[in-house]
C-alpha positions in Angstrom: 6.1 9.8 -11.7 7.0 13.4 -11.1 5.4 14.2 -8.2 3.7 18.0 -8.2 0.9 18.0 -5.4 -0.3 16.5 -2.4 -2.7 16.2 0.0 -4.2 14.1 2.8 -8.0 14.4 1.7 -10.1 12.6 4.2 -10.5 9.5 6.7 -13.3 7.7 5.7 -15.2 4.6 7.0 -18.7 4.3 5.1 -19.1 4.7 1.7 -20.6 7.7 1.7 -17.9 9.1 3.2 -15.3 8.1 -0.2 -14.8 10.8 -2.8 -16.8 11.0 -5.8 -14.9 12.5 -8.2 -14.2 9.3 -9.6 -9.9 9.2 -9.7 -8.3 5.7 -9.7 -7.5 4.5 -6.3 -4.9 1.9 -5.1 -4.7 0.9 -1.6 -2.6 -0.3 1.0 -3.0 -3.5 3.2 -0.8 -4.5 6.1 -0.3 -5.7 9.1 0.9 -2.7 12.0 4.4 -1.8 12.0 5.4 -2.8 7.9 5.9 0.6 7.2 2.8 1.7 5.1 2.8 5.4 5.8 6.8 5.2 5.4 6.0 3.5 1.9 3.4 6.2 1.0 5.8 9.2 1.8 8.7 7.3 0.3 6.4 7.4 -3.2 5.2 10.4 -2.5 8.1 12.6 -1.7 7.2 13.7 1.3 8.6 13.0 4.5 5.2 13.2 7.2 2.3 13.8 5.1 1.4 10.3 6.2 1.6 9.6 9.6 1.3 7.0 11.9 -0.8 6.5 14.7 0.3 7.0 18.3 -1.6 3.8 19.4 -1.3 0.8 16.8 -4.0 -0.8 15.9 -6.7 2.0 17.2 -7.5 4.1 13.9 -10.1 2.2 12.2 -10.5 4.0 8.5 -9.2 4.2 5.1 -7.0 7.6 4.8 -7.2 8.8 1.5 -3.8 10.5 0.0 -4.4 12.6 -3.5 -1.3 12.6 -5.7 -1.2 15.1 -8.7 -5.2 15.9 -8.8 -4.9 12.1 -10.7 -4.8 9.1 -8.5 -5.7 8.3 -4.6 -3.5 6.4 -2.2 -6.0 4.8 0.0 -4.6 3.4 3.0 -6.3 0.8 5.5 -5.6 0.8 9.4 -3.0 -1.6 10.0 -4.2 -5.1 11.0 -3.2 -7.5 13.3 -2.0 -5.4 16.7 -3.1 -7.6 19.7 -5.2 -5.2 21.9 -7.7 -4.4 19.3 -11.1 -5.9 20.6 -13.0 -8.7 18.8 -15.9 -5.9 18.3 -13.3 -3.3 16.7 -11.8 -6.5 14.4 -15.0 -7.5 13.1 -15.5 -4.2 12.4 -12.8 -3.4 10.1 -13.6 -6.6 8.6 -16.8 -5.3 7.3 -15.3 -2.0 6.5 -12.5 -3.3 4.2 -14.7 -5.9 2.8 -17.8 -3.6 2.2 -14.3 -1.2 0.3 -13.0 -4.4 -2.2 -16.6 -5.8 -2.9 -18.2 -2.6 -4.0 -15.2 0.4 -4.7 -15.0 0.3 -8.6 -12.4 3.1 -8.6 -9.8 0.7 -6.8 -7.6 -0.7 -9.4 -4.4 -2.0 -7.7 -4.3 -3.7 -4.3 -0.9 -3.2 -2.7 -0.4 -6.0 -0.2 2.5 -4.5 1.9 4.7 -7.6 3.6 7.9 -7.3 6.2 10.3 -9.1 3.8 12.1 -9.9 7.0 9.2 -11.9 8.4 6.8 -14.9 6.7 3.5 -13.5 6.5 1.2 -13.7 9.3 -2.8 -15.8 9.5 -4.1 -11.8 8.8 -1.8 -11.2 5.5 -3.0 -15.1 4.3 -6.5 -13.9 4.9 -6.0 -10.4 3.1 -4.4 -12.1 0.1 -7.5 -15.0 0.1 -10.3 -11.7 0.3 -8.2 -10.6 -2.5 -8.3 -13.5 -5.1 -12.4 -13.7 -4.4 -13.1 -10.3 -5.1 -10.4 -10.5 -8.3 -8.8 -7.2 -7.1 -5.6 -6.5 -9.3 -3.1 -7.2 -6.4 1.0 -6.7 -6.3 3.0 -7.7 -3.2 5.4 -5.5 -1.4 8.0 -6.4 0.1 9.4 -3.6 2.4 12.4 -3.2 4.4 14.6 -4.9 1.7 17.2 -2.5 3.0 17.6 -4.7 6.6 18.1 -8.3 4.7 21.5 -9.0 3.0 20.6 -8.6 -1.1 21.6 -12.7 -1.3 18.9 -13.5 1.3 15.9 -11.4 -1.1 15.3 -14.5 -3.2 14.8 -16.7 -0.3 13.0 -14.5 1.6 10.7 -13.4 -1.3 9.8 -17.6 -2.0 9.0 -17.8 1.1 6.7 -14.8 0.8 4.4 -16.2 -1.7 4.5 -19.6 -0.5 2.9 -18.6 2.5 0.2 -16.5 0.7 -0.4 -19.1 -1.9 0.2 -16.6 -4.4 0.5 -17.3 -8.4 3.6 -17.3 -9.9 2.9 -14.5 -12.1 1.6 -12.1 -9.4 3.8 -8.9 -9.3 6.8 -8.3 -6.2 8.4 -5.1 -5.9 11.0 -5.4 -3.4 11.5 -1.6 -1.3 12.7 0.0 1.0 11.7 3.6 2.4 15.1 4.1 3.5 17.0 4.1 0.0 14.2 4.3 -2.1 14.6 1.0 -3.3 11.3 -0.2 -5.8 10.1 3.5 -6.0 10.3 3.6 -10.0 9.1 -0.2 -10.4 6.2 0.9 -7.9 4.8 3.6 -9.6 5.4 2.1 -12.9 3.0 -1.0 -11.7 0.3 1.3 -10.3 0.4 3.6 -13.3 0.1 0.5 -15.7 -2.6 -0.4 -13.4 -4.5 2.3 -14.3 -3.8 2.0 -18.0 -5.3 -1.4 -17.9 -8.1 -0.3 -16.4 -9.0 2.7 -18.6 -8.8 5.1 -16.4 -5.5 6.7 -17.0 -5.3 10.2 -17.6 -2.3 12.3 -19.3 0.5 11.7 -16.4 4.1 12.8 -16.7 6.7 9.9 -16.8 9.0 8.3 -14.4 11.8 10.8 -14.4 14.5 8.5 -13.2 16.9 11.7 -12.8 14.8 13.0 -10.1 16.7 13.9 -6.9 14.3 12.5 -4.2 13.2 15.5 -2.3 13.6 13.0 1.4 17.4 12.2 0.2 18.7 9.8 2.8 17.1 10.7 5.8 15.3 8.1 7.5 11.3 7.8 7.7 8.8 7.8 10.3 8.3 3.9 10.5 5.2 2.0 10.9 
């Protein structure tokens, strides 16, 4: 997708707090340091409109991204970073789970994994909240650029395996660095969309787009 604007539009933690103009939203779940806000500038275009935080773990809300005046990237504070308190973990439990029960705008969960790594408890539980509120999910599988491309197989078995995932459930291997899965990403979420009959007129993927970010290296996770 060609992409013409952008804009971080809010950090929100209550419902009241989400926009309301009604725009398909697809969010972002993994655990601190996968590289979410690398992903979302990756897809984007832009090198730090996403940024991370300077203590892991501490920002506990959904930062919504607006792409084109047509679709939200909503992105949820990374989980699993060891000095987070019991009090602040139960609290973005009820805050992402209060978002996937109740948001009818989101239409694709992106469940972000460290190909390098086998999923951790936190990822098996995201994926499980996922399949019982029957959110459209696809896996992805970032940092493909630091494995070998024989090892992606392997490493992408063991991926599901872990999560109990269905054989049929999308993978889009990426990488921030190359821009690896971009196209196949943005396909997916704007099929998504389609399916869920919300899509609006949006340009296609231009696959003779020079990538504004080039080679240079992004702000990881």
């Amino acid at each position: 997708m060609k992409i013409k604007q952008t804009e971080f539009v809010i950090s929100a933690v209550r419902p009241n707090q989400y926009p309301d103009d009604g725009l398909p939203e697809i969010a972002l779940a993994g655990r601190s340091n996968v590289g979410k806000s690398s992903l979302i500038n990756r897809m984007i275009q832009r090198k730090n409109l996403a940024r991370t935080s300077s203590q892991p773990g501490k920002t506990q809300q959904l930062n919504y991204y607006r792409v084109n005046e047509e679709i939200y990237l909503v992105d949820f504070p990374g989980y699993g970073y060891a000095r987070v308190s019991k009090k602040q973990r139960e609290e973005f439990g009820v805050m992402i789970e209060t978002y996937l029960r109740d948001r009818e705008q989101l239409v694709l969960q992106l469940l972000v994994i460290d190909i390098r790594h086998e999923p951790s408890k936190d990822d098996v539980l995201m994926y499980e909240w996922l399949k019982y509120y029957e959110i459209p999910t696809c896996i992805v599988a970032t940092k493909a650029d630091k494995i070998p491309r024989s090892k992606w197989d392997k490493h992408l078995k063991v991926i599901k395996e872990s999560l109990g995932a269905e054989k049929d459930i999308p993978v889009v291997l990426f990488s921030s660095e190359t821009g690896l899965g971009r196209d196949e990403l943005w396909a997916k979420i704007l099929q998504a969309i389609n399916d869920a009959g919300m899509s609006r007129e949006t340009e296609p993927l231009d696959q003779e787009e020079q990538p504004i970010l080039a080679d240079a290296s992004l702000e990881q996770e």
